[in-house]
N, C-alpha and C positions, 0 to 999 in steps of 0.2 A: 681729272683724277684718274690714277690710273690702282685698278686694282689685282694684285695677283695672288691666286687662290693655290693652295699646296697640299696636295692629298693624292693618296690611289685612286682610279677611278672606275670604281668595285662597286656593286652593289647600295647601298643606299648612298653612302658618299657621291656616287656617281648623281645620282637623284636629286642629294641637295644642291650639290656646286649647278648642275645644269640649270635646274630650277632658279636658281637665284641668278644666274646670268642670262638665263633666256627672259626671264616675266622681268627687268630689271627694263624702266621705262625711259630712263635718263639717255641719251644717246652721246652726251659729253662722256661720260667715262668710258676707257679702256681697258679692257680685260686679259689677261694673258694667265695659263694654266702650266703649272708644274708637277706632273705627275709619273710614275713607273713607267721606265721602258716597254714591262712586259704587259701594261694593263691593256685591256682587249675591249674601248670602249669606240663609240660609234662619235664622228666629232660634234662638237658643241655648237652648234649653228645660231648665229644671232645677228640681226638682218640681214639675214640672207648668207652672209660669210663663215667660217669657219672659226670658231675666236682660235687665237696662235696657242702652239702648247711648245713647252720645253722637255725633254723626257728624260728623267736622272734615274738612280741606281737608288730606287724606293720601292724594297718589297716589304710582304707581312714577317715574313720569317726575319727572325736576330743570325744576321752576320758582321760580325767585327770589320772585317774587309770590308765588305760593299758597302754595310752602312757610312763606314769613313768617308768614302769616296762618295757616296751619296749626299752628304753633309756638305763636301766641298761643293760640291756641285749646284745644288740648292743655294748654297753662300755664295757662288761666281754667278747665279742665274740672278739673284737679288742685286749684287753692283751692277752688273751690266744691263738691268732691264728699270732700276730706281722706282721700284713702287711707291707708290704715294699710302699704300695701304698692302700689309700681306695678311689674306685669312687664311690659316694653316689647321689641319685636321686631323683627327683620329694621333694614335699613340706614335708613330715613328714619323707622318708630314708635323704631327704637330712639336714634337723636340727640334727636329732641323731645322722649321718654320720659325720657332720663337729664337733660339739661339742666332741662326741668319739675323733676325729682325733687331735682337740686343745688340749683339756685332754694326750691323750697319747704320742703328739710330733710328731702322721704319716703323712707323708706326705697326702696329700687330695683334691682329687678334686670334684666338683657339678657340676652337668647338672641338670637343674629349668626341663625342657620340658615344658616353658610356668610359669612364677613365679606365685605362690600360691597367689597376689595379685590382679590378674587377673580374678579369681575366682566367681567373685560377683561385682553387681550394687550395694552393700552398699559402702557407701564414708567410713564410720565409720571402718567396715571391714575390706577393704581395705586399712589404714590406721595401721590397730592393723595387716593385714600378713605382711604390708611391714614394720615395727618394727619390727617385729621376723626374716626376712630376713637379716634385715643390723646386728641386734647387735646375731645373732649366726652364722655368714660368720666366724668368727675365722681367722686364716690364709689361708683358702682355697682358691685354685683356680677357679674362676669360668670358669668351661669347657662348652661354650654355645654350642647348636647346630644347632644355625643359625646367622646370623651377627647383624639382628636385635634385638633378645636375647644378643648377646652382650652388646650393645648399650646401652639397657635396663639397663643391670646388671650397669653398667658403671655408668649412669645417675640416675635411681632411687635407687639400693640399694647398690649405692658407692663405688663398687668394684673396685679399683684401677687398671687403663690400663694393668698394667706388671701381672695384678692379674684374666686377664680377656681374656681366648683364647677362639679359636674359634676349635672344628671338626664337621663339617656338618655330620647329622643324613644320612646314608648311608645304604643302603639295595642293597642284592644281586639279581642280572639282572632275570626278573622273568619270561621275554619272552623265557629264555636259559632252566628253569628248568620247567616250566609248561606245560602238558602234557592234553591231551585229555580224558577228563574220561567220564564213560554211566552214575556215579552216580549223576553228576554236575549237578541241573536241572535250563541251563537255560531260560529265559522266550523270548519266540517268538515274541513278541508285542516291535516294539523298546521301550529301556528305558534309562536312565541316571543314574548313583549310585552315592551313598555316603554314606562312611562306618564313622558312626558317632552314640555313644550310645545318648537315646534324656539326654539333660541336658544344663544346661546356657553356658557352654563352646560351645559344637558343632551348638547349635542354631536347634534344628529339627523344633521347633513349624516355625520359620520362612519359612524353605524351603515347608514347608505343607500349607501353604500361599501362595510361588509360586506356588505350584503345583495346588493349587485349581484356583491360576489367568489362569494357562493358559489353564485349562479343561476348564473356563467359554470362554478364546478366542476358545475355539473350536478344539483345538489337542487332539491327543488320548496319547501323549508319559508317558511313563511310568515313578515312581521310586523305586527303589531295595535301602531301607536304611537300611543296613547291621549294625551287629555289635551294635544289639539291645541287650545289657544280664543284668546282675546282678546287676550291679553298673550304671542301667541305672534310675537316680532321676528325670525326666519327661517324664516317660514312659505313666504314666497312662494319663496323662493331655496326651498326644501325640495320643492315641488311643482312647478319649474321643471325640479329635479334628475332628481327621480323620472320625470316624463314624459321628459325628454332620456335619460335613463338606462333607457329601456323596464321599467322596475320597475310598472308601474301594476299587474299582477297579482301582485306579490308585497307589498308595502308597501300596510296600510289605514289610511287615518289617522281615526283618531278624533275626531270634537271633544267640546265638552263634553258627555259623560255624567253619568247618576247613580256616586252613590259604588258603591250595591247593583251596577249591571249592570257597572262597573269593574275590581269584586271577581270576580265571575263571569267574566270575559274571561281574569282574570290567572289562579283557579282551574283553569279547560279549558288552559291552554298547556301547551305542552311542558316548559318552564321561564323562565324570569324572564331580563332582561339589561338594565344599564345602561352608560352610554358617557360617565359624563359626567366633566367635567374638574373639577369640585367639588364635594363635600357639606357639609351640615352634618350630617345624620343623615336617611338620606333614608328617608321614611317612605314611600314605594309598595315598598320593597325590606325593610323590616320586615312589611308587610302579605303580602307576597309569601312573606318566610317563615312567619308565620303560616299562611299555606295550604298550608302544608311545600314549597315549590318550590325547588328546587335553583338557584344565579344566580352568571351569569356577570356580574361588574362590574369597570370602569377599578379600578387601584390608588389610586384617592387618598382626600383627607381625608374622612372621613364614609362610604364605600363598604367602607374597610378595618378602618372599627368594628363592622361586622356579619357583612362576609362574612368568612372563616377560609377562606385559600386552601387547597384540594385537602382542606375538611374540610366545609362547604356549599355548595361552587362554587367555582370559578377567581377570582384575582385577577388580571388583563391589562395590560398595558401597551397605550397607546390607539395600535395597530399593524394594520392591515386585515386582513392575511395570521394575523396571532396569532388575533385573534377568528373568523374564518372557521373556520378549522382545529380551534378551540377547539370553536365554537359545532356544526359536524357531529361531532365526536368525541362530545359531551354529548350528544348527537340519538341518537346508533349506541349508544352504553354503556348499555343499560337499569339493569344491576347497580349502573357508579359512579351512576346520577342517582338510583337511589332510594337510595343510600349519602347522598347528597348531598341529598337530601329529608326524610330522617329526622334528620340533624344540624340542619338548619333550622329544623325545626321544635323542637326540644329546646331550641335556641339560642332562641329567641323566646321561646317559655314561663319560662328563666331569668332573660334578662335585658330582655326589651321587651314583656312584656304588662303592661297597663297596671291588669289587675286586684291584681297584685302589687305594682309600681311607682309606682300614684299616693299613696302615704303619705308615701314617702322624699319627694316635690316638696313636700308640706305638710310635713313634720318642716324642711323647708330653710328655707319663710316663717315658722313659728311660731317656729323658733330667734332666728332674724332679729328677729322681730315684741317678742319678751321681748328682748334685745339679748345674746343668746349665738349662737356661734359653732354653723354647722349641724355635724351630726354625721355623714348619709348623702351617701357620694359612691361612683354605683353603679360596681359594679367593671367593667375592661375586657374584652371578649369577646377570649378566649384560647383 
């Protein structure tokens, strides 16, 4: 079986596609990746080789031009390479990916990571991505990777139940492989993280709001917001804020690090926090439980698939005063955060580590691949 996977290879993307081709046990299947010319990722090595990549005209940004020619591309990468299977991702691999796959008859499945309607406060917008979503689904599967993504696909862009599975986003146990290093530098002064580029999706301008409420209550605690790079569209507004906001000693922004000194940042905090207004299943906040951290996150889709409010951390409503108040009470409570660090970690082990869970995502293709109906749809964190 041969499968070929279609996405940037950005940031979590980058995470899941590796992840599921490196821990994938089978050594009959074939793997081959389609992704940006311009993506800056390190190659996928899987025994020992390099899996092959093809590299087309797939960026984040809408171009009429390139996308076109992108499209083709994608669609000449699929006849001339005859997958047996193509997983296609996020909003612009996953349009070309499904359309290729209706075009050529391949079997096909999407993972959204968050639908591309989700994107923006325009009503208008969001109206014109979720048209492109329902009428270029084709016959594809939608493979969510979280239940509430599901739900979504389900409801707003009318993917048919039998057309709609679920493999929860899964990362390998990070407490097992993470190791002590002199180069890791991290900061002495307790702090709280969260690895989130600024932009409408992760919401940073807000958490700089909390962080400013609770300097003014008088704490000294820190934040480490990691995972500040290139494809970050409210950076400047974010450091324009910070300095006008006298925050420059409380807020450190990170940019691009390695994954290893990332892990290590998120390890030493206090505990974990995101703010954002969208998930698909966010993988710094499963990795985060992995390292048993207790996490304070917004209630929304993909945030409320892993965290278990008042059972691994608070689920918030995105309210300055709630997080502030929230965020020092978790600080002072030693007893609830290790309550709240040992369920996290429990929590991961059952359902998002990836040494457990990469079978059920191939029992999904090979059902697919023989033309039966998959059988593993992981259950919902309850």
């Amino acid at each position: 079986m041969k499968i070929m996977y279609i996405g940037q290879m950005i940031g979590g993307l980058d995470i899941y596609i590796r992840n599921a081709i490196t821990n994938c046990k089978d050594d009959s299947i074939e793997f081959v990746l389609v992704c940006g010319k311009k993506d800056k990722h390190k190659p996928v090595i899987r025994n020992g080789k390099a899996v092959r990549e093809l590299r087309v005209s797939l960026y984040r940004n809408l171009n009429p031009f390139y996308d076109l020619i992108g499209f083709f591309q994608v669609l000449l990468c699929v006849w001339k390479e005859k997958p047996d299977i193509i997983h296609c991702h996020s909003a612009k691999g996953g349009i070309f990916g499904r359309l290729a796959g209706g075009i050529t008859g391949t079997k096909t499945f999407f993972t959204a990571h968050a639908f591309s309607f989700l994107c923006t406060s325009s009503h208008l917008k969001r109206q014109i991505y979720l048209c492109l979503e329902r009428c270029t689904k084709m016959n594809a599967y939608l493979l969510a990777c979280s239940e509430s993504e599901r739900q979504m696909g389900i409801k707003e862009v009318k993917y048919r139940k039998s057309h709609a599975l679920l493999w929860h986003n899964s990362v390998p146990d990070a407490s097992l492989s993470l190791k002590e290093t002199e180069e890791t530098k991290v900061p002495k002064a307790p702090y709280i993280c969260y690895v989130g580029r600024p932009c409408y999706q992760k919401n940073t301008l807000f958490i700089t709001n909390v962080m400013k409420r609770i300097k003014e209550m008088g704490y000294p605690l820190k934040l480490e917001l990691l995972g500040v790079g290139y494809y970050s569209s409210e950076l400047s507004r974010l450091k324009d804020k910070i300095k006008n906001d006298g925050l420059e000693d409380t807020i450190i922004l990170k940019h691009w690090i390695s994954h290893e000194e990332c892990l290590q940042i998120v390890k030493k905090s206090v505990f974990y926090v995101s703010t954002s207004r969208y998930e698909g299943l966010p993988l710094s906040v499963i990795e985060a439980m992995s390292l048993g951290k207790a996490i304070i996150a917004s209630e929304v889709v993909g945030n409320k698939d892993c965290v278990s409010n008042n059972v691994n951390g608070y689920l918030l409503p995105l309210d300055v005063n709630t997080y502030a108040e929230k965020i020092i009470s978790l600080w002072q409570d030693e007893k609830k955060r290790k309550e709240f660090e040992t369920k996290s970690r429990e929590l991961f082990l059952s359902n998002f580590c990836i040494d457990t869970q990469i079978e059920k995502l191939y029992d999904i293709y090979r059902n697919e691949y023989s033309n039966s109906e998959p059988e593993h749809l992981c259950p919902t964190v309850k």
